[in-house]
Each structure stands twice: as C-alpha cells, then as structure tokens.
N, C-alpha and C positions, 0 to 999 in steps of 0.2 A: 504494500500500500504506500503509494506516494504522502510524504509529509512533510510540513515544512518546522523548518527551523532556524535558530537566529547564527549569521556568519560568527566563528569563533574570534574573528580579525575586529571585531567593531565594538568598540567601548563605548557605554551608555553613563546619562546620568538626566534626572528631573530635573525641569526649568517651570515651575510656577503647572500648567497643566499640559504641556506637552513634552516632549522626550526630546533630549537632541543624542547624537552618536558621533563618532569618529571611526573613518575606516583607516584601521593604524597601514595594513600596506600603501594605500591610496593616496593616504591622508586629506583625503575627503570629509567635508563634515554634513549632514544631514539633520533635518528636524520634522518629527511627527506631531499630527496633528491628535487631540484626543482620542480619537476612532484609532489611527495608525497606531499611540502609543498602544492602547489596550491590546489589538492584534497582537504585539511587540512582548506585552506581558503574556499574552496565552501560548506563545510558541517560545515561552522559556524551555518549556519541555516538546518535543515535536506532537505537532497536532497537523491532521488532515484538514484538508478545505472543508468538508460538513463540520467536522466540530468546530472552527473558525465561525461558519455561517451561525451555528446552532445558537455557540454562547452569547455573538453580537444580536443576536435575535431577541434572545432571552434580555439582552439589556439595554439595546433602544429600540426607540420608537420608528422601525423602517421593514418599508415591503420585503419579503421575500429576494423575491426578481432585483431589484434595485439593492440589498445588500451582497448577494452574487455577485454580479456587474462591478462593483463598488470595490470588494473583495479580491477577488481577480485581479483588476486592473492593479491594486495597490499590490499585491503579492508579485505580480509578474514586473512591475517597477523596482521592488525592492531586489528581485532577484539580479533583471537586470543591472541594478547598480551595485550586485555584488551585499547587498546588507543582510538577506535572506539566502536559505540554500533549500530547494529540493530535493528530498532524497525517497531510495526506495526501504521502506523499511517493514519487517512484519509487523 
C-alpha cells in the first residue's frame, strides 16, 4: 500500500499557526498553511491518502470531492519539492 511520509532531510518548527521547514540538502525553506501543517502532523507516522482524507474530514468543515482534489494536489507539490516521500509499504 502506497503511503506517505515526511522527507527525513526537512527540519520543522511552529510559527504562531502554521508550520515552516527547511530542506537541509536544498536549503530551501517552505511554509504550510493550517490545513498543510495538520496533513504534516498526520504523516508523522506514514498514512495512506484515505486516512489523510478521512481524519481532514472528520475535522473540517469541506466536501468530500473538494478535500480529495485539495489533498492530492498539496501531497503531489510537496513531493514534488522533495518535503514528502511516497513509499510502498505493507
């Protein structure tokens, strides 16, 4: 089962309500936005895209369809820039 999880290279810390990072090879730096940081706390330990969907579900206020979409897009950016990894995991 594919899952994701947070790149071992990218140091974190809280700014008031959203997240900022550092990607130490890149040294690139990053900042989530509430929604993003929360994703960021549930895939401390690897989680699947439904469970991503499920928990953001259970805690705001947003359609199905539109936190998919929402989800997705932000996961495939972060991977893209290297701050997330996908992996295949049992």
């Amino acid at each position: 089962m594919e899952k994701y999880c947070r790149n071992s290279q990218i140091i974190d810390g809280e700014l008031e309500d959203s997240q900022v990072m550092m990607h130490l090879e890149k040294g690139k730096y990053f900042g989530l936005n509430p929604v993003g940081k929360r994703i960021w706390d549930l895939i401390q330990q690897p989680k699947g895209f439904d469970e991503i969907v499920e928990n953001l579900l259970n805690e705001f206020n947003v359609e199905k369809e539109r936190c998919e979409v929402e989800v997705k897009s932000f996961l495939d950016n972060a991977i893209q820039n290297e701050v997330i990894e996908k992996r295949q995991l049992d």
